[in-house]
C-alpha positions as a Markdown table, in Angstrom:
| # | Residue | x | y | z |
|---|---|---|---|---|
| 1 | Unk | 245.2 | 265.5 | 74.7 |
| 2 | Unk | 248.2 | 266.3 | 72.7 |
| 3 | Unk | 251.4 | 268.2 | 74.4 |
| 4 | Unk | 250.1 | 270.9 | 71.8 |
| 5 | Unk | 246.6 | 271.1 | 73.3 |
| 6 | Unk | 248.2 | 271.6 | 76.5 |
| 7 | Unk | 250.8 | 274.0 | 76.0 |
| 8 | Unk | 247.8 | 276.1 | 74.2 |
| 9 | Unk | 245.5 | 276.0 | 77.3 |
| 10 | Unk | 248.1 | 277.1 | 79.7 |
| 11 | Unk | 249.0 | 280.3 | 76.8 |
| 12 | Unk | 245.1 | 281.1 | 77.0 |
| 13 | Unk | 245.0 | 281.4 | 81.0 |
| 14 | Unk | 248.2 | 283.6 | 80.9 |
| 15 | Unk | 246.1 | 285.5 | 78.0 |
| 16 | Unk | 243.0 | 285.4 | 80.0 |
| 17 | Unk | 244.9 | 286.4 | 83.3 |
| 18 | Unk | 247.6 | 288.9 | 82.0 |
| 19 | Unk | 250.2 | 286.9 | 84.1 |
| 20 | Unk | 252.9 | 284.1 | 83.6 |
| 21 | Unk | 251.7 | 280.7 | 84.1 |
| 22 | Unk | 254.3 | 278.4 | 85.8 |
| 23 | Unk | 255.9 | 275.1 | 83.9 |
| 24 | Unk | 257.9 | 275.0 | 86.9 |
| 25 | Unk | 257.8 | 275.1 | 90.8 |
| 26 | Unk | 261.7 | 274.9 | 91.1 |
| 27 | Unk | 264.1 | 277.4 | 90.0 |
| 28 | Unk | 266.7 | 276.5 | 87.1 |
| 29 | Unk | 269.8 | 278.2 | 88.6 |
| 30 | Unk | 271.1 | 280.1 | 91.1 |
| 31 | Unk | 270.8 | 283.3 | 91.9 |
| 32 | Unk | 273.8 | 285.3 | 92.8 |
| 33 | Unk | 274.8 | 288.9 | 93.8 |
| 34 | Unk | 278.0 | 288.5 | 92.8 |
| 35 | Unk | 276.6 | 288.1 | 89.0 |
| 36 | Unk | 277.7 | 290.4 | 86.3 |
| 37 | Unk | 274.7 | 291.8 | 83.8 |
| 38 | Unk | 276.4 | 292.1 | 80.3 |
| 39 | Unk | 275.4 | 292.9 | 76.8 |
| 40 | Unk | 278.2 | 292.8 | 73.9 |
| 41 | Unk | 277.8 | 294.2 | 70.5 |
| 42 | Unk | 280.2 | 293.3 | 67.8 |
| 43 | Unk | 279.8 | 296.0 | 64.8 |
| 44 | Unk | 282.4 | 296.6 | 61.9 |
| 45 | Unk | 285.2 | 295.2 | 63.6 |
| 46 | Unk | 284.5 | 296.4 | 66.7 |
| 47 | Unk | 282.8 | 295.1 | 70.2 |
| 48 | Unk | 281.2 | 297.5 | 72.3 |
| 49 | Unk | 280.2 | 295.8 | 76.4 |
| 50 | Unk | 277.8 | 297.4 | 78.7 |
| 51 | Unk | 278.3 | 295.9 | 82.4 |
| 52 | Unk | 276.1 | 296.2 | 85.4 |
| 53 | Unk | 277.1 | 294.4 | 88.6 |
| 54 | Unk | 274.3 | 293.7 | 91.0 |
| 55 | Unk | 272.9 | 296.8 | 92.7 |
| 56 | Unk | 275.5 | 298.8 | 90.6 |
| 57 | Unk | 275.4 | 301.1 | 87.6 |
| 58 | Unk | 275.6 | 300.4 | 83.8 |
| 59 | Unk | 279.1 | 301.2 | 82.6 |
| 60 | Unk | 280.2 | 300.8 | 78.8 |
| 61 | Unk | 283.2 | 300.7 | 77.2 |
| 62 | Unk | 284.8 | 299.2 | 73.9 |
| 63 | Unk | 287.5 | 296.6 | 72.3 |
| 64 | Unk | 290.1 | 296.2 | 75.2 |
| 65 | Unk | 289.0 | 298.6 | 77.6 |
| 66 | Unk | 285.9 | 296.4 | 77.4 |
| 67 | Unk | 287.8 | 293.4 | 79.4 |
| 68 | Unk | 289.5 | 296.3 | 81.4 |
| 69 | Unk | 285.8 | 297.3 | 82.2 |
| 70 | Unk | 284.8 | 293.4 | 83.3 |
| 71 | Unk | 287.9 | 293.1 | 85.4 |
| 72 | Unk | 286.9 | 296.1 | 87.5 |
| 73 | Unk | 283.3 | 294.6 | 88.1 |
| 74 | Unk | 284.6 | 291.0 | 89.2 |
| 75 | Unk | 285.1 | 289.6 | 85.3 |
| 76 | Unk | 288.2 | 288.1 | 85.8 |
| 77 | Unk | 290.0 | 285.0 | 87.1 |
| 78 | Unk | 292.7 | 287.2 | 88.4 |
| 79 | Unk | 292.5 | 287.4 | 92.3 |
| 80 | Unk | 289.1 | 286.0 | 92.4 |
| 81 | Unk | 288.2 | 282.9 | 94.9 |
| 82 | Unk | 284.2 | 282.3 | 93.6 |
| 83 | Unk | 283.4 | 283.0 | 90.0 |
| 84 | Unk | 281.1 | 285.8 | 88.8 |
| 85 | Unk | 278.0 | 284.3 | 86.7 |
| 86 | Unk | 276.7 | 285.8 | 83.6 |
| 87 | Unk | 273.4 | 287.5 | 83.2 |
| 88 | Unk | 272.5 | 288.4 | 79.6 |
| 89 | Unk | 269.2 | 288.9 | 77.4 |
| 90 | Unk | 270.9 | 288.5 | 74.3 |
| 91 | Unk | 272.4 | 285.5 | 72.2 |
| 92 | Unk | 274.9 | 287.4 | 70.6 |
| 93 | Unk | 276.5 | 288.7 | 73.7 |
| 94 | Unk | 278.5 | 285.6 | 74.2 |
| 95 | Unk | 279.9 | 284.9 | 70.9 |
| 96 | Unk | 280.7 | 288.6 | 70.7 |
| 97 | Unk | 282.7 | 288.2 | 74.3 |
| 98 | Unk | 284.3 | 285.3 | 72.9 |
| 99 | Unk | 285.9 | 287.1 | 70.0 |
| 100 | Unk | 287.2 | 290.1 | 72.1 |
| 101 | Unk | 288.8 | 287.7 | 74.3 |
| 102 | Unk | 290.2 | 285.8 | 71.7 |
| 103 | Unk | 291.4 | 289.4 | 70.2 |
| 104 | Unk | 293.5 | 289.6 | 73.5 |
| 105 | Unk | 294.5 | 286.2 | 75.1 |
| 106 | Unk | 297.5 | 287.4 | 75.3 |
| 107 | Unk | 297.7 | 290.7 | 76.5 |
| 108 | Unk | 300.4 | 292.4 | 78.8 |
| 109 | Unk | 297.8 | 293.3 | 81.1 |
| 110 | Unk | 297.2 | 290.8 | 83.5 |
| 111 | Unk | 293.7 | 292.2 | 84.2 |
| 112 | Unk | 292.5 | 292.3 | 80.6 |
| 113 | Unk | 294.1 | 288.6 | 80.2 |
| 114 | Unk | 291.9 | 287.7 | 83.1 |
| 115 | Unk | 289.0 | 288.7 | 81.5 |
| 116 | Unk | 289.5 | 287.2 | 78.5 |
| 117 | Unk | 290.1 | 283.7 | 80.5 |
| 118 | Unk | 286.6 | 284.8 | 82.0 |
| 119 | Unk | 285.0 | 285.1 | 79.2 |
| 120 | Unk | 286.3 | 281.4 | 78.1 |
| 121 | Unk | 285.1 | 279.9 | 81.2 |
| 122 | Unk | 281.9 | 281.2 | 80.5 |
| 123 | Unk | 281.9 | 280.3 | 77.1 |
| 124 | Unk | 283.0 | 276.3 | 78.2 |
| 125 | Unk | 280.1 | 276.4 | 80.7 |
| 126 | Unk | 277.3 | 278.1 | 78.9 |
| 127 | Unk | 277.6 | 274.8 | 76.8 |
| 128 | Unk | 276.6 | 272.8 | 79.9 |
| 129 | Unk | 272.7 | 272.8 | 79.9 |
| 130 | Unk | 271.8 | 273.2 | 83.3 |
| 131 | Unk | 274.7 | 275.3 | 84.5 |
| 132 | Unk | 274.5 | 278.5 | 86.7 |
| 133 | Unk | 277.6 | 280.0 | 85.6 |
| 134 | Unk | 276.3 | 281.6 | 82.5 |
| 135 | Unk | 272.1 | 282.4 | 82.6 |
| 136 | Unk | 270.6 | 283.6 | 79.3 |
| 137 | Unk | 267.1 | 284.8 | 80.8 |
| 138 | Unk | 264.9 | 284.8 | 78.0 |
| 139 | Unk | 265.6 | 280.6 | 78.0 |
| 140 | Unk | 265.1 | 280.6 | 81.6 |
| 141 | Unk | 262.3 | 282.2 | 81.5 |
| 142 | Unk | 260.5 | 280.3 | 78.6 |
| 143 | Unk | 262.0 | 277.6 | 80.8 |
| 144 | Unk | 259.6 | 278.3 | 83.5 |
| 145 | Unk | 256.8 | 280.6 | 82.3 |
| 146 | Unk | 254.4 | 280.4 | 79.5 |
| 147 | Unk | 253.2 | 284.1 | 78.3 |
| 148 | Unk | 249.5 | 284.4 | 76.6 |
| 149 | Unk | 251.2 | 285.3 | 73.3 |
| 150 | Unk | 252.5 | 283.1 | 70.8 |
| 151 | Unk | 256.0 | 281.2 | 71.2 |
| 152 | Unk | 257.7 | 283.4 | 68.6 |
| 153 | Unk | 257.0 | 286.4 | 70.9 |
| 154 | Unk | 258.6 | 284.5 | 73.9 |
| 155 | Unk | 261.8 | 284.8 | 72.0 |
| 156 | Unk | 261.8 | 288.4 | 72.4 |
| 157 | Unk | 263.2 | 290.1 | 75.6 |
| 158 | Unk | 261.2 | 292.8 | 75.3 |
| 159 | Unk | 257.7 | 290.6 | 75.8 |
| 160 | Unk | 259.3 | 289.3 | 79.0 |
| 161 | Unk | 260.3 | 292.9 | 80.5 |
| 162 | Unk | 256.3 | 294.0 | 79.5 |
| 163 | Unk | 254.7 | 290.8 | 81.3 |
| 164 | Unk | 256.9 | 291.1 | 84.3 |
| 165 | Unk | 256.3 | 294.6 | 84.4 |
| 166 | Unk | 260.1 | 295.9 | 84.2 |
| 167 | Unk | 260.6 | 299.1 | 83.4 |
| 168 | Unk | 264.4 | 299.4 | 83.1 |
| 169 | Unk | 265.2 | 298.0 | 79.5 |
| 170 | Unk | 269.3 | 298.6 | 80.4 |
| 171 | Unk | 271.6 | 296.4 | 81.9 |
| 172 | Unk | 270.5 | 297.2 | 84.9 |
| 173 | Unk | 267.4 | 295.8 | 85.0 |
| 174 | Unk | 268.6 | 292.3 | 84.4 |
| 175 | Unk | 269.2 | 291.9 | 87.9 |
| 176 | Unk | 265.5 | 292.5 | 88.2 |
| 177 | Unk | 264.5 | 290.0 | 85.9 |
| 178 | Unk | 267.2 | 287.1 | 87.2 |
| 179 | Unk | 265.0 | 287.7 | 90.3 |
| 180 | Unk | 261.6 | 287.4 | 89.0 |
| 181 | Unk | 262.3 | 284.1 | 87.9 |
| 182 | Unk | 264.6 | 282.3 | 90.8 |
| 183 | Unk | 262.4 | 282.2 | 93.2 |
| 184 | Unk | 262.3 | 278.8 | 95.1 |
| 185 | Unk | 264.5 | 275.8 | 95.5 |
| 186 | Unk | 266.8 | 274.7 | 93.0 |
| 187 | Unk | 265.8 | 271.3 | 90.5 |
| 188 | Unk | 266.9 | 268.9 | 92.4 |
| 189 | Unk | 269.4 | 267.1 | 89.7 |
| 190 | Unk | 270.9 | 270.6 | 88.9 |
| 191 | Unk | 273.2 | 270.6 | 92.3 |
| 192 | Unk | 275.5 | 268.0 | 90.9 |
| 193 | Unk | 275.8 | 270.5 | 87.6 |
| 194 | Unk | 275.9 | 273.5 | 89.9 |
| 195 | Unk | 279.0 | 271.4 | 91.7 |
| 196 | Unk | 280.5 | 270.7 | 88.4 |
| 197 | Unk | 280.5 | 274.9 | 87.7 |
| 198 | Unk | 282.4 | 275.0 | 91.1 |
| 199 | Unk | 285.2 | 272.1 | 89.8 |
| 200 | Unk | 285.5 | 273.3 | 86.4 |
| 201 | Unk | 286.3 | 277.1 | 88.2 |
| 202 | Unk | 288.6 | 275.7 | 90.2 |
| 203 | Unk | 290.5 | 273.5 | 87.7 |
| 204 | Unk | 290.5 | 277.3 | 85.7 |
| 205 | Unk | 292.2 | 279.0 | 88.2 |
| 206 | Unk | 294.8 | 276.3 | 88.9 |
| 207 | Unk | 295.4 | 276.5 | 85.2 |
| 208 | Unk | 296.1 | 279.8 | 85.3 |
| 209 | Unk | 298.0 | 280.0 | 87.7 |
| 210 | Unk | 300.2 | 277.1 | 85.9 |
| 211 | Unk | 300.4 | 279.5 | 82.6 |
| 212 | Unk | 298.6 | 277.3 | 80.7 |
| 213 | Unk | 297.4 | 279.1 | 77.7 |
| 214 | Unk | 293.3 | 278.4 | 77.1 |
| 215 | Unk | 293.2 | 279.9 | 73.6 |
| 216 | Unk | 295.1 | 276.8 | 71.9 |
| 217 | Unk | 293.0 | 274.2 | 71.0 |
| 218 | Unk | 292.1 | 271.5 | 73.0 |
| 219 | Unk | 294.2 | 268.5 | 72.9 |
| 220 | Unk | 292.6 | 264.2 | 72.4 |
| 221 | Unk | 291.9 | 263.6 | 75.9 |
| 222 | Unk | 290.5 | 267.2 | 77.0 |
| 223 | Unk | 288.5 | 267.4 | 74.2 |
| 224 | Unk | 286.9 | 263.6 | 74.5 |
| 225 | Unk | 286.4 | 264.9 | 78.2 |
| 226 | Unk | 284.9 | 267.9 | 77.4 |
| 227 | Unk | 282.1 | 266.3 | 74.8 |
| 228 | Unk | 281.5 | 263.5 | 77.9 |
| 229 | Unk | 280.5 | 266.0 | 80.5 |
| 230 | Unk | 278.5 | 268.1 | 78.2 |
| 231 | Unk | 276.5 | 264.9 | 77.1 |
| 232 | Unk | 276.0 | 263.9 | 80.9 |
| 233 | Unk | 274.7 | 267.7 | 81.9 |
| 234 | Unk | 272.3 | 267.2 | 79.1 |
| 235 | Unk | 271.0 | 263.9 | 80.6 |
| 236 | Unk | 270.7 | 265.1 | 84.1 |
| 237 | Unk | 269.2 | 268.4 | 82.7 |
| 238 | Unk | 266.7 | 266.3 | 81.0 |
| 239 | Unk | 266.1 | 264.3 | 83.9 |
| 240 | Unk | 265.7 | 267.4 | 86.4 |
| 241 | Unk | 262.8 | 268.7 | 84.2 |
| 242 | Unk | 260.8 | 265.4 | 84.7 |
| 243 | Unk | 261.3 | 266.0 | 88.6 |
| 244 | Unk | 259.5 | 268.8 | 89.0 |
| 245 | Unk | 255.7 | 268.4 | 90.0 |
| 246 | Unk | 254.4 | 270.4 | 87.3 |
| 247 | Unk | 256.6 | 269.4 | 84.1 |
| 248 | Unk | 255.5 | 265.4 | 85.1 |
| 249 | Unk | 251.8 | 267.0 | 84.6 |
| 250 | Unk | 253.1 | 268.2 | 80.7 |
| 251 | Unk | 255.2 | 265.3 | 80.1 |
| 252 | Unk | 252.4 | 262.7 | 80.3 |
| 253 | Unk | 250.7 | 264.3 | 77.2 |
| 254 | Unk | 254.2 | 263.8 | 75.3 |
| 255 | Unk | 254.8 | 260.0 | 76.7 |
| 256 | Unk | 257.7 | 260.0 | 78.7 |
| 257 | Unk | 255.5 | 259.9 | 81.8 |
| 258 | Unk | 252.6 | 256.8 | 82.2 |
| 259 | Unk | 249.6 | 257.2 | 84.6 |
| 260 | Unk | 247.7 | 253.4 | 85.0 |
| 261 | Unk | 246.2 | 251.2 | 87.8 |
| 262 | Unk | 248.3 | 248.5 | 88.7 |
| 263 | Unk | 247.8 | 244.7 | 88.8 |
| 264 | Unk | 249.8 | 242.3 | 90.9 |
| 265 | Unk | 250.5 | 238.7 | 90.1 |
| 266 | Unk | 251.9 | 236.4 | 93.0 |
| 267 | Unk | 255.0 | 234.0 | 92.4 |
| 268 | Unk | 253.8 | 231.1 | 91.8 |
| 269 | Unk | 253.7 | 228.7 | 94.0 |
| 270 | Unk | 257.0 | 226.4 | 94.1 |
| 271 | Unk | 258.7 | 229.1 | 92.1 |
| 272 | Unk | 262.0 | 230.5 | 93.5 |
| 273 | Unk | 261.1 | 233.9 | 92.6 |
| 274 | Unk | 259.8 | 235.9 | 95.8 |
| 275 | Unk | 258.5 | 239.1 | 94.4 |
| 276 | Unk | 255.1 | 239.2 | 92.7 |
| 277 | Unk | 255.3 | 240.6 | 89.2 |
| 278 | Unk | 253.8 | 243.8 | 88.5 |
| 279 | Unk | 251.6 | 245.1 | 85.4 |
| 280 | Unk | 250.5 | 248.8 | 84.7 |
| 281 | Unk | 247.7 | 249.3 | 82.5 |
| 282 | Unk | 247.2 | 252.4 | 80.7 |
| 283 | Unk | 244.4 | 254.5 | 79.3 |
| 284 | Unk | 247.2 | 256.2 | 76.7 |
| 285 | Unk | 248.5 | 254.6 | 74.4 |
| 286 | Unk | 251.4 | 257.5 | 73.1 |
| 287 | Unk | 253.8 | 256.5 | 75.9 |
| 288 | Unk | 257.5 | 256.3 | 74.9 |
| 289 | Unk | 258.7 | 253.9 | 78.0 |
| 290 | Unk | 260.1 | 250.0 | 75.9 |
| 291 | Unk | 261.0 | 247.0 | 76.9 |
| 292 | Unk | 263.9 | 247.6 | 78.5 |
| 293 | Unk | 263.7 | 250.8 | 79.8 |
| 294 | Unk | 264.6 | 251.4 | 83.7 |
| 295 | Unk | 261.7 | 253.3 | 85.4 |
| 296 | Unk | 260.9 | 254.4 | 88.4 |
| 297 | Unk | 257.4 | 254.9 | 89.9 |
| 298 | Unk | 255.0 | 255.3 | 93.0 |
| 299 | Unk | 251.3 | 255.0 | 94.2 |
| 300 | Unk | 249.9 | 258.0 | 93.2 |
| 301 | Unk | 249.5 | 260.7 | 90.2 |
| 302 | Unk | 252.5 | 263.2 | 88.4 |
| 303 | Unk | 251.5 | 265.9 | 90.5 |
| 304 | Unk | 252.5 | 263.8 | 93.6 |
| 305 | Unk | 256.3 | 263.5 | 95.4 |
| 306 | Unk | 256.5 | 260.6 | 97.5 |
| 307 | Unk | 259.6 | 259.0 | 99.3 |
| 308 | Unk | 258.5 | 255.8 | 98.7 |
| 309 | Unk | 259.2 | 255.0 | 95.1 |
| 310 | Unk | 260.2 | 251.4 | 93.0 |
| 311 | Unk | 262.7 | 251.0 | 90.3 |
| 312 | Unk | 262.1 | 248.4 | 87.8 |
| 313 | Unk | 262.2 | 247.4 | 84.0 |
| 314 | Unk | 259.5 | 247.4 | 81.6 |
| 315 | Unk | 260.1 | 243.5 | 80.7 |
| 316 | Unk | 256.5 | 243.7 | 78.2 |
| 317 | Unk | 254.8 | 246.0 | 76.3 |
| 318 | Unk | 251.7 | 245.4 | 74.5 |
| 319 | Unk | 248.5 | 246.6 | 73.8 |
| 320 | Unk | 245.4 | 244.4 | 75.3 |
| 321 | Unk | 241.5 | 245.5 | 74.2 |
| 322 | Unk | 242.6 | 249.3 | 73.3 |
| 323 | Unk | 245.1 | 250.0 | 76.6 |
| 324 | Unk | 248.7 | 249.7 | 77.0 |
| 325 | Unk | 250.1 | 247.2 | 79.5 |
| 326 | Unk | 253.4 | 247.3 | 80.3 |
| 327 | Unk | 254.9 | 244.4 | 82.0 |
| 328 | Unk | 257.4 | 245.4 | 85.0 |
| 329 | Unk | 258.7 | 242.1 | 86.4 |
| 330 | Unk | 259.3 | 241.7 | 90.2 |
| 331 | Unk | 259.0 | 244.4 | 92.2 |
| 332 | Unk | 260.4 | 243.8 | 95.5 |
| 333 | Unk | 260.1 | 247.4 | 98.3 |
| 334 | Unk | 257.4 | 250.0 | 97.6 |
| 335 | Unk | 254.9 | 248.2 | 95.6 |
| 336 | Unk | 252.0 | 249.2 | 94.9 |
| 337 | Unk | 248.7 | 247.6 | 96.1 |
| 338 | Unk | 246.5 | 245.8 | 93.4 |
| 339 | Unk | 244.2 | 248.4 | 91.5 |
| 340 | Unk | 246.1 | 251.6 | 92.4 |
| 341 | Unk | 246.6 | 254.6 | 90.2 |
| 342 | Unk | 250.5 | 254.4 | 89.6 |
| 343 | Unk | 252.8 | 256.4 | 88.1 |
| 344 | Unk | 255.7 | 255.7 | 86.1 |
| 345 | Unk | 258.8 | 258.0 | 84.4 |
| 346 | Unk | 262.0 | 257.2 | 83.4 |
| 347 | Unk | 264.5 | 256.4 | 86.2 |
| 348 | Unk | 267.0 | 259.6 | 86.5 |
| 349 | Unk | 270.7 | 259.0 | 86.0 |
| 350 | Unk | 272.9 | 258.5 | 88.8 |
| 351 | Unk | 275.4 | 262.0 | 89.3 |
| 352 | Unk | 277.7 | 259.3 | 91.1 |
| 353 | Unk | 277.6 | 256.9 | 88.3 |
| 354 | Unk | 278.8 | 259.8 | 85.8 |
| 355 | Unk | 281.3 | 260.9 | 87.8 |
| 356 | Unk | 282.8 | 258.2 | 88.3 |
| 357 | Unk | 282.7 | 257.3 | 84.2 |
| 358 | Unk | 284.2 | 260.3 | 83.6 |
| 359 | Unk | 286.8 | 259.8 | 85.7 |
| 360 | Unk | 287.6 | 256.6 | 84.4 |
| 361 | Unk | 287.4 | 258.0 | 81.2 |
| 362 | Unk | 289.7 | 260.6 | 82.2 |
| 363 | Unk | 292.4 | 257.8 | 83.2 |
| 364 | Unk | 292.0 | 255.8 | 79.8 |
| 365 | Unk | 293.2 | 258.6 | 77.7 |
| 366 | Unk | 295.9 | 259.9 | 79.9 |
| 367 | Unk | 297.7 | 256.1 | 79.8 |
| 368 | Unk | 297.9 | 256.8 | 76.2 |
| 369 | Unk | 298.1 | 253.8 | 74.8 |
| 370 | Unk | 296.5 | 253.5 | 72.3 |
| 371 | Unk | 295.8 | 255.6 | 69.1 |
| 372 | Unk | 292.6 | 256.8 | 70.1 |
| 373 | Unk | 294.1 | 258.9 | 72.9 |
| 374 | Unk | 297.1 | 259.5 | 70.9 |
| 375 | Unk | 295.6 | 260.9 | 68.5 |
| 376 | Unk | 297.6 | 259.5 | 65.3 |
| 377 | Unk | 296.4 | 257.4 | 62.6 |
| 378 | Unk | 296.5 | 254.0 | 63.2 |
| 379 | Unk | 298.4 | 251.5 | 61.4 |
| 380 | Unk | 297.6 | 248.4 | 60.1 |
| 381 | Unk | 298.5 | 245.0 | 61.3 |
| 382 | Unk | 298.4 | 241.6 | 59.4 |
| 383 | Unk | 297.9 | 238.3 | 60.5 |
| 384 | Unk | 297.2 | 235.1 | 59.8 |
| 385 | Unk | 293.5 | 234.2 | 60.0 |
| 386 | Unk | 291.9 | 230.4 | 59.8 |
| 387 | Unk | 289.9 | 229.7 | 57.2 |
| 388 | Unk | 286.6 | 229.2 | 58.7 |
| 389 | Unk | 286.8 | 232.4 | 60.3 |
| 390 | Unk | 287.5 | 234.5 | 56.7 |
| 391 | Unk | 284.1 | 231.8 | 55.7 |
| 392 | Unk | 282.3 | 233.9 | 58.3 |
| 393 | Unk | 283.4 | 236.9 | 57.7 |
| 394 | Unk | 282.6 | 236.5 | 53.6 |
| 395 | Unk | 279.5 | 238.5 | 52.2 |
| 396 | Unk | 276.9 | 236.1 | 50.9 |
């Protein structure tokens, strides 16, 4: 069965049921009451923001008494300790935000010039997959649903308010919908993102408070650092997905998860090497796992989550009579017993690891020393070069 098949067969039981089948058992962000329900317009020249705070009423206004109007719901880094997410329905909300705030960085008012640093932090974070700060719900909903219509109509925020049965098209009724679709526990590899919403507020506010101004651009090191952590949210997004129970179940009909009965060869006998070397064969033959990719498995099928789980390499790949057997080398605690169903997906990136490469990353381009944290062109420097060497380097 393709991915396609599959996606199809879970849109004709939502058809056939008249509810939203689950992709998901975990939740793709926190919920919050502190969250702000917005909807910007930008029109001839002009942005026009309707604001609902949770259990609150929809309020409007326009241009600069727009940012006035976030402030006084929570919008603003001024005087605020935790940050206020973003609920919206509509991509142009954001980019419309973003040029009001823009419009008045600097703005006598230290409220409206709160809001507008608002508005950038959510702007920075929305581009974090993953992130909390700033949830478009008709993406977290196709995120976690699937609606018996056809994926075009998923796009559309209207089809979501009619199949959760949600009356209240306003602002209002956001707060509704965020609920409908955060129930249960967080993905697991989301925390560390959720954590890096909490640092990147913080740093915000400290900035701030320094009067550093966010509308200039971005300088060599802050901008190398910013591409970094969006790259490494976008890994452990990726990876969060395949943790859930029910996404493993879809991922093995698009290869990045393998289901196949194990065989175990002992060392041989003399041989230094302790571990017996493990083999999965497969019935599928679509799987994207190489030689040399790190996996992690466990006795049992995608739908399972056990504690006891092996990391290894695929050292082999190759196909023998029709199957796929992938060779996995020595596997030393947690494995599997000769002839078991196994399961295999790519081993998730460490939130540690990134951390800490991003912090050494950090340190690189503040010693400035050389022209890539500089930023200016380098220059070149001759030498003298032995002949062999410039024989090497020659084209044929």
């Amino acid at each position: 069965m393709s991915v396609e098949w599959f996606d199809l067969a879970q849109r004709l039981y939502a058809a056939e049921t008249r509810s939203p089948v689950a992709r998901l058992t975990h939740t793709t962000f926190v919920p919050s009451t502190a969250a702000l329900a917005v909807r910007a317009v930008a029109r001839g020249g002009s942005v026009t923001v309707a604001v609902a705070g949770f259990e609150g009423r929809e309020e409007r206004a326009r241009d600069v008494d727009a940012l006035g109007l976030l402030a006084a719901h929570g919008g603003t880094i001024v005087g605020r300790c935790d940050p206020a997410p973003l609920l919206t329905d509509d991509i142009g909300t954001l980019p419309a935000l973003v040029t009001l705030a823009r419009a008045h960085a600097h703005h006598p008012d230290p409220q409206v010039a709160g809001a507008a640093a608002m508005v950038a932090w959510w702007a920075d974070r929305a581009d974090h997959p993953g992130t909390s700060a700033v949830v478009n719900l008709v993406a977290a909903s196709s995120a976690r649903f699937v609606l018996g219509t056809t994926p075009e109509a998923e796009r559309s925020a209207t089809t979501w308010r009619q199949w959760f049965g949600i009356c209240d098209d306003s602002v209002i009724g956001l707060h509704e919908w965020a609920a409908k679709i955060s129930g249960g526990p967080l993905l697991p590899l989301l925390e560390p993102i959720h954590e890096d919403d909490r640092y990147s507020w913080d740093r915000a506010l400290s900035a701030a408070t320094a009067g550093h101004d966010w509308s200039r651009p971005d300088n060599t090191a802050s901008a190398a650092m910013g591409l970094r952590s969006r790259c490494d949210a976008a890994d452990l997004k990726a990876a969060a997905l395949l943790d859930d129970p029910l996404w493993r179940q879809r991922a093995v009909h698009t290869g990045h998860v393998a289901v196949g009965v194990a065989s175990v060869t002992p060392p041989p006998k003399g041989s230094r090497r302790r571990n017996a070397s493990l083999s999965v064969t497969c019935e599928r033959l679509d799987s994207r796992l190489r030689v040399g990719s790190e996996v992690t498995g466990w006795m049992g099928t995608p739908a399972d989550r056990p504690f006891e789980r092996f990391c290894v390499e695929v050292t082999s790949a190759q196909v023998v009579e029709g199957k796929l057997v992938l060779g996995l080398g020595s596997v030393g605690a947690h494995a599997p017993a000769p002839g078991a169903r196994v399961c295999l997906m790519p081993q998730p990136p460490s939130p540690q690891t990134m951390r800490a490469g991003r912090g050494r990353y950090w340190r690189l381009y503040r010693a400035r020393r050389s022209w890539l944290s500089t930023g200016q062109t380098p220059v070149a420097a001759r030498r003298e070069v032995p002949l062999d060497v410039l024989i090497a380097g020659a084209e044929d």
